[in-house]
N, C-alpha and C positions, 0 to 999 in steps of 0.2 A: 194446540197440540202439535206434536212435531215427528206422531209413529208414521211411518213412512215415507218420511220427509229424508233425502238427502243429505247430506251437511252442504255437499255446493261446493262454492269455489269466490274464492275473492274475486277473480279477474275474471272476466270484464264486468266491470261495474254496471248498474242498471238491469233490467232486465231480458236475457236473452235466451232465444229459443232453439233448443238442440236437443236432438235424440227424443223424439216423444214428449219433452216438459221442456219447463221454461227456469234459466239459473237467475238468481234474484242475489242483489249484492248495493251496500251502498254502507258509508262512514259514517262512522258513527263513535267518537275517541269517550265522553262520557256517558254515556247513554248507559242502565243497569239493564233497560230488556229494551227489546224491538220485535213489536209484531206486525204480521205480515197480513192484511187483510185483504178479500177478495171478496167482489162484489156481483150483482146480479144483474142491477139497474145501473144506471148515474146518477139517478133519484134517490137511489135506496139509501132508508136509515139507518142501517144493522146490516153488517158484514154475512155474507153465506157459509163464509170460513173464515176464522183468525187461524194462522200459524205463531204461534210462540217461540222464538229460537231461543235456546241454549247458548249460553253463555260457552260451553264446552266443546258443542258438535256443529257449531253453525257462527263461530265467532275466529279469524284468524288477526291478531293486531286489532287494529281499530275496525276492521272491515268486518262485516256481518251480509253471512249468505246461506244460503238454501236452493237447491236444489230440490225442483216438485215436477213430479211424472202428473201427464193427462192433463196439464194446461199448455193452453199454446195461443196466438194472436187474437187479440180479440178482450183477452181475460181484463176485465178491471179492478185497481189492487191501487192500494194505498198501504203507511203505513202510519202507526203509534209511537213514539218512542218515551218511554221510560227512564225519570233520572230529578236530579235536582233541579228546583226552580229555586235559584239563587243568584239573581239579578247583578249583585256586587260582586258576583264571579265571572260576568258572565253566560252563565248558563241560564235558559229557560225553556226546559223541557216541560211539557204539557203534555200526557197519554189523551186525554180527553180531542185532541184535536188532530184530525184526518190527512197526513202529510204526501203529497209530493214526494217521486221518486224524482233526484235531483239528474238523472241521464235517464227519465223516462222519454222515447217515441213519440209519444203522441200524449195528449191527453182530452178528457170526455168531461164536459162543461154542463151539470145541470141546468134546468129549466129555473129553479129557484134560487140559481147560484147565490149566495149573500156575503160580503168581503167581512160587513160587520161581525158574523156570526164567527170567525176564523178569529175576532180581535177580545169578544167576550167571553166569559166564564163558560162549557159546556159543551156537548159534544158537539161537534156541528158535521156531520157525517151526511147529512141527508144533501147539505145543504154546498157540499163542498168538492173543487175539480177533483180528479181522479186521473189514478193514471193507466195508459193504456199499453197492453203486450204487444207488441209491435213484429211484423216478420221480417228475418234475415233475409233481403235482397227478395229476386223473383220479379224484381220491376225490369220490364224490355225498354233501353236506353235507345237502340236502336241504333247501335255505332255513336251516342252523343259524349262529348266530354266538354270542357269548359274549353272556352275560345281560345282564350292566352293573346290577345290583342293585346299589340302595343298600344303606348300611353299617347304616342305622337299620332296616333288615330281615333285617341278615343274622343266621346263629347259624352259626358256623364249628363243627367235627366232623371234627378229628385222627382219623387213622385210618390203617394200615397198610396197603396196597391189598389184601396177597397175606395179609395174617392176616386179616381181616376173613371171608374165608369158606374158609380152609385148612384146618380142623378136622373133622374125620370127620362131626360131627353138625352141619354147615351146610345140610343138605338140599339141598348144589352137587352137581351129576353130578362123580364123581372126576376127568374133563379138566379140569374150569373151577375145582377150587377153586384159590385163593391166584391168578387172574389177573382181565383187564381185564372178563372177559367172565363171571367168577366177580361180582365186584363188580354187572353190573347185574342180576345176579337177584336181589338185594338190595335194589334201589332200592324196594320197597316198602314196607321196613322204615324206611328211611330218612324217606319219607314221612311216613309214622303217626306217627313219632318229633316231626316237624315242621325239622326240619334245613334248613338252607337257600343252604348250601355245604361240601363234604367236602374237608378239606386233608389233601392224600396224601403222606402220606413217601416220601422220594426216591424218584423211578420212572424217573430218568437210567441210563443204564447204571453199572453198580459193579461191583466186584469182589468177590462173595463169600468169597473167602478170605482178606480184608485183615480179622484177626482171629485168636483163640489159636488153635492147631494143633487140629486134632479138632472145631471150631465154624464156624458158618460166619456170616458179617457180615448181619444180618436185618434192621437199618435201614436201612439202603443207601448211609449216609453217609460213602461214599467212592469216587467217580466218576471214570471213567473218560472218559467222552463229555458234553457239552453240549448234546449234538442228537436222541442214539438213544434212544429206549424199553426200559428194563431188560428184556432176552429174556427171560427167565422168566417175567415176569408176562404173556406172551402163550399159551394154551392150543393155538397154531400154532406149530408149529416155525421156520419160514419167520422171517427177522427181515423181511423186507419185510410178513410178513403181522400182524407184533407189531404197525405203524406203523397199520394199517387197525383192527390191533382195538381199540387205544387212541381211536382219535378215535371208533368206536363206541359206547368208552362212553360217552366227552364229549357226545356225541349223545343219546344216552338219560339221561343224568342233566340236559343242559339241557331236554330234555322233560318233565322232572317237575318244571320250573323250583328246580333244585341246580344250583347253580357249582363250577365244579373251579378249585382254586386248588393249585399245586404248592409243596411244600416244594424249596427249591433251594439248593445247595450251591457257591458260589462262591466255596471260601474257602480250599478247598485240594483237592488229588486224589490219589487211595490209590496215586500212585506213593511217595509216604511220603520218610524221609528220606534223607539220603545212605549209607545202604544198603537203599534201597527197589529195588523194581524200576523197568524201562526198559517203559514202554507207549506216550506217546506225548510229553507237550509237555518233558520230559528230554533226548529223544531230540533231538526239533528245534533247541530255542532255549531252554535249560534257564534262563538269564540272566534270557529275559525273559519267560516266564512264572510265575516262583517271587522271592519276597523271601528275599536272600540273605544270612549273615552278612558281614561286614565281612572276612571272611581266604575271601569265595567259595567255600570250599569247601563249608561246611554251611550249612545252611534255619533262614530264620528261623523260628521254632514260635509262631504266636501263636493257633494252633486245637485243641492238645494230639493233634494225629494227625502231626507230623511236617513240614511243608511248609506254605507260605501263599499262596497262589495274592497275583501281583503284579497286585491288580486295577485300578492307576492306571496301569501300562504303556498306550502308545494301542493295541498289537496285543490285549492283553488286555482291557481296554473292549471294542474292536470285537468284539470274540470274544462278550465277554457281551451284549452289547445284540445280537447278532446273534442269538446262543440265546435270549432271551426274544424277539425277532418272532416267532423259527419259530414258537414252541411258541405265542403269540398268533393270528397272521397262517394257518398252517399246520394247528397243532390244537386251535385254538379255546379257548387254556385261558384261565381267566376273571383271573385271579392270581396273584402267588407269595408264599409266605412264606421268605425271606434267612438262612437260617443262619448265626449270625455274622456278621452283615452288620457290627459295627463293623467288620471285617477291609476292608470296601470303600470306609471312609476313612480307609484307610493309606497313606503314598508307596511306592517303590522302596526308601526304608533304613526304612517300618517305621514313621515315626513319623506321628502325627493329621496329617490335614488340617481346615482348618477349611473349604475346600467343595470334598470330592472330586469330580475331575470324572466318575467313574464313575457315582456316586448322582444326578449332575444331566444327564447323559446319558438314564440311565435314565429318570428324570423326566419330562424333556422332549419324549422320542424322541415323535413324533406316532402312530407304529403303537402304542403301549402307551398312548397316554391315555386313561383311565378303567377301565385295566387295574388289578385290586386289588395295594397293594404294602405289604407289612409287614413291618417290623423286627424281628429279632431282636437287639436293640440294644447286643449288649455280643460281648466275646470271649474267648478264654482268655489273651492275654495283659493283662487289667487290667482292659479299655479298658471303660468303661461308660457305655452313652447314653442310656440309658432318661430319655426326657423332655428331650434334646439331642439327637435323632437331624436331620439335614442334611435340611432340604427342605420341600415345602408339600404333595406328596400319602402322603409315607407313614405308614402308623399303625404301631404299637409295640405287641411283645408286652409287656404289663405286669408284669414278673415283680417287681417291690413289691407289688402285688395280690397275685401265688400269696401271695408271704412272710408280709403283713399278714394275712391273713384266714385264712390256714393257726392263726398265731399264736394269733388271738383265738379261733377256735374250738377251738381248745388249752385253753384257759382264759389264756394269759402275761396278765399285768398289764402297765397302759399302753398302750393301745392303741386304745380308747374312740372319742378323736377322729382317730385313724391310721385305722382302719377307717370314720368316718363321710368322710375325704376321699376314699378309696378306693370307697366307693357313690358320690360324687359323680363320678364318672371324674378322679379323684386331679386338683385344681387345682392341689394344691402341688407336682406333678412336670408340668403342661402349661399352667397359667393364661397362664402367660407369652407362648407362642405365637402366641395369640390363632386357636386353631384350632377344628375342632368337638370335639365331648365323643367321638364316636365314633374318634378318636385312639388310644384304650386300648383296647387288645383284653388283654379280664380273662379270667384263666382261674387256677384252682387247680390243676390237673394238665396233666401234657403226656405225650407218650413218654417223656421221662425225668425220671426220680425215681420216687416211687410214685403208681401209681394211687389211686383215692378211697379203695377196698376198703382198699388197702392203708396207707394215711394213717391209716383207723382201727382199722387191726389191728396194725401192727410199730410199734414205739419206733425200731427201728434197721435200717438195710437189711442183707438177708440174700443178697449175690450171689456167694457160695459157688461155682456153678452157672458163672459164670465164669471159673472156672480162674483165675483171681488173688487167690487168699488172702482175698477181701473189701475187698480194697484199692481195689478200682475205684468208681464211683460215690461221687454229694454224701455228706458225713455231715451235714448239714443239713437236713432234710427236714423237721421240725416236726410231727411225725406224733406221734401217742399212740397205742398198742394200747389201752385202753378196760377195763384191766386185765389184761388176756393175752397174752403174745406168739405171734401167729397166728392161726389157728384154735380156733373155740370152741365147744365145744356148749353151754354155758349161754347161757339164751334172756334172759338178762337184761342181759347183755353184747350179745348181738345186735341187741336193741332200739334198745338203745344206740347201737350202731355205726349202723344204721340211720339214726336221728335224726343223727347227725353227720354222716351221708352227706347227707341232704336239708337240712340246717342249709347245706354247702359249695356246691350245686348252686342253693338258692335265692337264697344272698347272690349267686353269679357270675349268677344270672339277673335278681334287681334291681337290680342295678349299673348303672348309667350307664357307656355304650360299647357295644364289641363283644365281645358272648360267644362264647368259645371251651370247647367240651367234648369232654372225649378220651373216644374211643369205647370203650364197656364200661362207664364208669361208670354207666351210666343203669341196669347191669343188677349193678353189682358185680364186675364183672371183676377178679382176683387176678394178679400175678407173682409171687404168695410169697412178698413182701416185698423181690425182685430192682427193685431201682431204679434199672440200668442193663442190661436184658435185650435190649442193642444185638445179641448175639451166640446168641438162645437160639430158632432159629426150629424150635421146639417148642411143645406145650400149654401150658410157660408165657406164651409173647405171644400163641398166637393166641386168639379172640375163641370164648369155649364160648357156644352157642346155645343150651344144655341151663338158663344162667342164665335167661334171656329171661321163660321160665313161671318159674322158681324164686324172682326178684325182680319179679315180674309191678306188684306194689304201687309198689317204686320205680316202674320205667318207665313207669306211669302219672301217679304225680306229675310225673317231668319233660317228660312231653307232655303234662300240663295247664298245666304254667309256661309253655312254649314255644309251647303255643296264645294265653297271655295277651301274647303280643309280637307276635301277628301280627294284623294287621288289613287283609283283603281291597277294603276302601275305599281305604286310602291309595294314593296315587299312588303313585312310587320315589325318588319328589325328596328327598334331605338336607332338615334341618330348615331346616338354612342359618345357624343360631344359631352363633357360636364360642362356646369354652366360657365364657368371660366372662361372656357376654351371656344365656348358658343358665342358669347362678347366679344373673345377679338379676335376673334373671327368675320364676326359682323361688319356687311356694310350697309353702317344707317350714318346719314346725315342729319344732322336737328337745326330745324331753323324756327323763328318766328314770323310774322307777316314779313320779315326784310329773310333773302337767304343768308344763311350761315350765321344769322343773329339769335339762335332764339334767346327765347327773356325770359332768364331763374325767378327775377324778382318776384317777393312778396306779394304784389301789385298785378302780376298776370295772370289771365285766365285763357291762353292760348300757346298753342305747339305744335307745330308741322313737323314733317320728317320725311326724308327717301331714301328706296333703297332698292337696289338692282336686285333683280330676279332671274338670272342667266338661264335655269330650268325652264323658266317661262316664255323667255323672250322678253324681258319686261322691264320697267321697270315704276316699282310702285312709291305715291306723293301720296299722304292725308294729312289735312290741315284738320285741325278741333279747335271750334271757339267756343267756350264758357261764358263769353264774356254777354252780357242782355243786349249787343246792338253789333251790329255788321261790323267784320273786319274786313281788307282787302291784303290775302297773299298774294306775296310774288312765286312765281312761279321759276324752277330749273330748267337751266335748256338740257335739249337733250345729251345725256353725255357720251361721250366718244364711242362710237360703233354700232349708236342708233341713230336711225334717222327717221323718224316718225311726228307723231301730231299727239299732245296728252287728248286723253277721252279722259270722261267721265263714268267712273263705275258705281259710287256712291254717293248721295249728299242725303243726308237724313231731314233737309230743312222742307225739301220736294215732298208734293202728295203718291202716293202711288197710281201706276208703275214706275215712274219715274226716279222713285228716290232708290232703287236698284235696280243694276241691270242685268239681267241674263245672261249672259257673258261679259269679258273684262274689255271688250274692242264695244264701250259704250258709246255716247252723247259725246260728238268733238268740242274740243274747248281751242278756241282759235286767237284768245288774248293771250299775252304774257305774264296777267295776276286774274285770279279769281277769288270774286268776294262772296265770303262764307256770312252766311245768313247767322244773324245772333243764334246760340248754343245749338251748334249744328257742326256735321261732322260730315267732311267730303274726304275721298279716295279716288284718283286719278290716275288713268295707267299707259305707260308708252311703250309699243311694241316696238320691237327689231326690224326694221324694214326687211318683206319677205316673210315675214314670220306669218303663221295662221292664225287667224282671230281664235284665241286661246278661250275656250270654257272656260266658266267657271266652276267648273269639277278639275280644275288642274291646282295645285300649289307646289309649295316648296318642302324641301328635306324635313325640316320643321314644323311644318304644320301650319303656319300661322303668314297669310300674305304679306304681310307688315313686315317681316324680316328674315333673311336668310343667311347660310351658313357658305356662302362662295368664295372666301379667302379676302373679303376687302375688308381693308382697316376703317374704322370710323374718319371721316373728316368734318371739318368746321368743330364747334365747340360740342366736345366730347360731352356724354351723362354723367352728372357730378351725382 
């Protein structure tokens, strides 16, 4: 019924609360009716109230709205829609199944939630989310807005929100482990660590049961909503009270000056494929929110989960650039990293565009500038853009970095000068752009694949544990067990493993760009060789705290790395260099064991380098040997207008504390070669006579000790 019902208003979409009631609006281009239900419970199986809107008084265009007095936050409401189920159209309208408002707030997750019951013949109302009336602002921010940090200080820190402290021995009170409110009593960890923005895997609402039977979905990489905060990860039952404890923690993590940057999923939605379930943009306008095959009936797959979200549709844009204001404008988030973002320069049939208008939307929009935006630049069907991604503010995850430098620290052969363009923030995959160096966000590990631990412990992934035979997950991984497959007690292998560990963690730390490190490896964190542990929210994913003391030595080498990138002086300003101009600019010398020789060849697994630090007083040498038995470098005298003795600041072959040191005026090295221990990685530094033993909280314009921007030209044989 619809006697005293408003007609409403198309704009703003979703539902919003004004003047005594709440205005209800959402597309709907074939739909014949659309009702509007409200509910009691979460649980409940029969609505308290349907509204039936009128095609006449409650329809403008495709949009469908009502305006209702004496509801306001709180109310839970779903909707029906009415229409053809003509599959070779298309279309698959279902009235029988209980839909998602597609810009709803929040939403309220049954006790008997059932994915199946959304995919079968029948009503499934009892059994199915709901959406939640959410109130216009009234949250005290307290003066907070998003950081706005520069790139050249960031250190990005992957991280699962609800493993991060779900594990018995997080020292979280049992309510808060694995939520929003679980994570800030952590923030001091964080600190210490030196971290300087934490990207969180999806924390959109999902459907944990989109996954093998008996498992439940632990990445979250299958969304339901664009607007609401995954319930679960709030330690409040209440999903209006999930909304308050998220921007709580965006609040206390920009107080410790950490950025939240959210991993976002816009690429497809776990109603899956044509025989997925019905939750919510199926139900409306299945057309055009999904790329469809050429016979309509089935999903185009270009995400390997079934469906491809049509993100050059204009309802579909709006849709997306409207989810990233909120979660901007709304709660403060500093970021996003794009899941498969190639997927968001694809048309309606599926194929490239060459300037999607989704990506330059986003770009443009004025509420997201200087919002952090990063590519995840490729997709499952093919499509790869690493180093061609569309645009002038987005950076790209570098995944030739993971490959490259997985490789070399393998020992493969060839790779020599691959790896020395990959320290320089890879020219040969961005020269062209003529952008900054900080473009490349480097990283060796992520959520998927293997962990560090596990990079040098398995040859091959082990994900058994998922209930698919092993089938699942890359076989690609470039990993070497160190001689064992697994777990080792011989301490000779450990060492080993060790030193691969900090060999992986230094190269992504002197790299030129943006470092990214996936939480745990600082401490060794294991998934058992599981390299796609999407499905296992067990002690295999989450974060054991019992490492922390256990690998105390690591995590102290990588928060003295991460002290050496920060510099409490510098303003926030980009350096402003593109990476061209950052090249040659540069002065770095490359040698091999002999100076001014290094060795391209096929055949080498070694490469030194120096390069004056005049900010510092310095001037920095690191030799890296790959190779499985000692090399002896020569060392540089000092060059003109220093007159000191090299120290030693790193060699990864050392046990701790030794193998770092606390400041850069280390361990003296009194020869004129030093010999680098087989696949180990030394860094040597020579001050300016007179100069003050330089912290290692001091670096360069750049970020990165390894090399800086002081006007000297490359000498000896330039990076080919």
């Amino acid at each position: 019924m619809t006697q005293g019902i408003d007609s409403g208003s198309s704009f703003p979409l979703g539902a919003t609360v004004a003047a005594g009631g709440v205005n209800f609006s959402l597309y709907s281009k074939h739909a014949s009716a659309i009702d509007l239900l409200f509910f009691d419970a979460v649980d409940a199986g029969q609505p308290a109230r349907v509204i039936s809107l009128d095609r006449q008084r409650h329809r403008t265009y495709h949009y469908w709205h009502a305006y209702v007095p004496q509801v306001g936050p709180g109310q839970l409401y779903g909707y029906r829609a009415h229409g053809p189920l003509e599959p070779a159209r298309g279309l698959r309208y279902d009235p029988q199944k209980l839909l998602l408002d597609p810009y709803g707030r929040a939403v309220a997750v049954p006790p008997g939630y059932d994915r199946a019951a959304a995919a079968a013949p029948g009503d499934n109302a009892a059994c199915a989310m709901k959406s939640v009336v959410a109130p216009a602002g009234g949250y005290d921010w307290e003066g907070d807005r998003p950081l706005r940090q520069s790139y050249t200080r960031t250190v990005i820190y992957e991280m699962h929100l609800a493993g991060f402290t779900r594990h018995p021995n997080s020292g979280v009170a049992a309510e808060k482990r694995g939520t929003y409110a679980g994570l800030v009593e952590k923030i001091p960890y964080l600190q210490d660590l030196g971290i300087t923005a934490v990207e969180l895997l999806p924390i959109f609402q999902f459907d944990p049961q989109d996954c093998p039977p008996g498992l439940t979905n632990y990445w979250g990489y299958c969304p339901v909503s664009f607007f609401a905060p995954h319930l679960a990860y709030s330690s409040r039952p209440d999903p209006l009270e999930a909304i308050n404890e998220f921007r709580d923690m965006v609040k206390a993590l920009h107080r410790a000056g950490i950025e939240v940057l959210l991993d976002v999923v816009y690429n497809h939605t776990a109603e899956g494929d044509q025989k997925g379930p019905t939750f919510c943009f199926r139900g409306l306008e299945n057309s055009a929110y999904y790329i469809l095959e050429s016979d309509r009936a089935n999903y185009c797959n270009y995400t390997g989960t079934g469906n491809t979200l049509n993100a050059n549709h204009p309802v579909v844009r709006r849709m997306i650039v409207d989810s990233l204001r909120y979660w901007v404008a709304e709660m403060h988030v500093d970021g996003f990293r794009f899941d498969l973002a190639s997927i968001l320069s694809r048309d309606e049939a599926g194929q490239p565009l060459t300037n999607p208008p989704v990506l330059w939307d986003i770009e443009s929009d004025p509420t997201l500038a200087g919002t952090k935006l990063i590519a995840e630049a490729w997709d499952a069907g093919g499509l790869y853009q690493v180093g061609s991604f569309v645009g002038d503010a987005w950076r790209e995850w570098n995944g030739k970095f993971r490959d490259d430098v997985r490789r070399f620290v393998r020992g493969d052969d060839g790779l020599v000068s691959t790896l020395a363009s990959r320290l320089l923030a890879s020219p040969d995959l961005y020269a062209h752009e003529d952008r900054e160096p900080e473009q490349s966000v480097n990283f060796v590990t992520c959520h998927d694949g293997f962990m560090l631990n596990d990079l040098v412990s398995y040859s091959a992934k082990h994900n058994e544990a998922n209930g698919e035979q092993n089938r699942d997950g890359s076989n690609d991984n470039y990993g070497w067990n160190c001689g064992v497959e697994g777990p080792s007690s011989d301490p000779e292998i450990e060492r080993l493993r060790d030193r691969q560990v900090k060999n992986f963690l230094a190269l992504n730390l002197l790299a030129i760009g943006t470092p990214m490190l996936l939480a745990g490896d600082e401490v060794r964190r294991t998934q058992q060789g599981n390299n796609n542990a999407y499905c296992q929210d067990n002690e295999i994913s989450w974060f054991d705290w019992s490492l922390v003391e256990k690998h105390a030595g690591l995590r102290r080498f990588v928060k003295l790395f991460l002290a050496s990138r920060a510099d409490p002086r510098r303003d926030t300003a980009d350096c402003g260099a593109t990476l061209g101009e950052f090249l040659g600019d540069a002065c770095v010398r490359w040698h091999g064991v002999k100076l001014d020789s290094p060795d391209w060849s096929p055949q080498s697994h070694s490469i030194a380098a120096t390069t004056r630090a005049p900010r510092l007083g310095a001037v920095l040498h690191w030799m890296l040997n790959a190779y499985w038995e000692p090399l002896t470098f020569e060392l540089p005298p000092a060059p003109s207008g220093i007159d000191g003795q090299w120290r030693r600041w790193v060699d990864t072959f050392r046990d701790p504390p030794e193998d770092i040191c606390e400041s850069y005026s280390g361990w003296p090295v009194t020869t004129p070669c030093y010999r680098v221990e087989p696949r180990s990685l030394v860094i040597l530094v020579l001050q300016e006579k007179g100069s003050e033993a330089v912290p290692a909280t001091t670096t360069t314009c750049c970020q990165s000790p390894m090399i800086t921007t002081d006007g000297c030209r490359p000498s000896g044989e330039e990076f080919k």
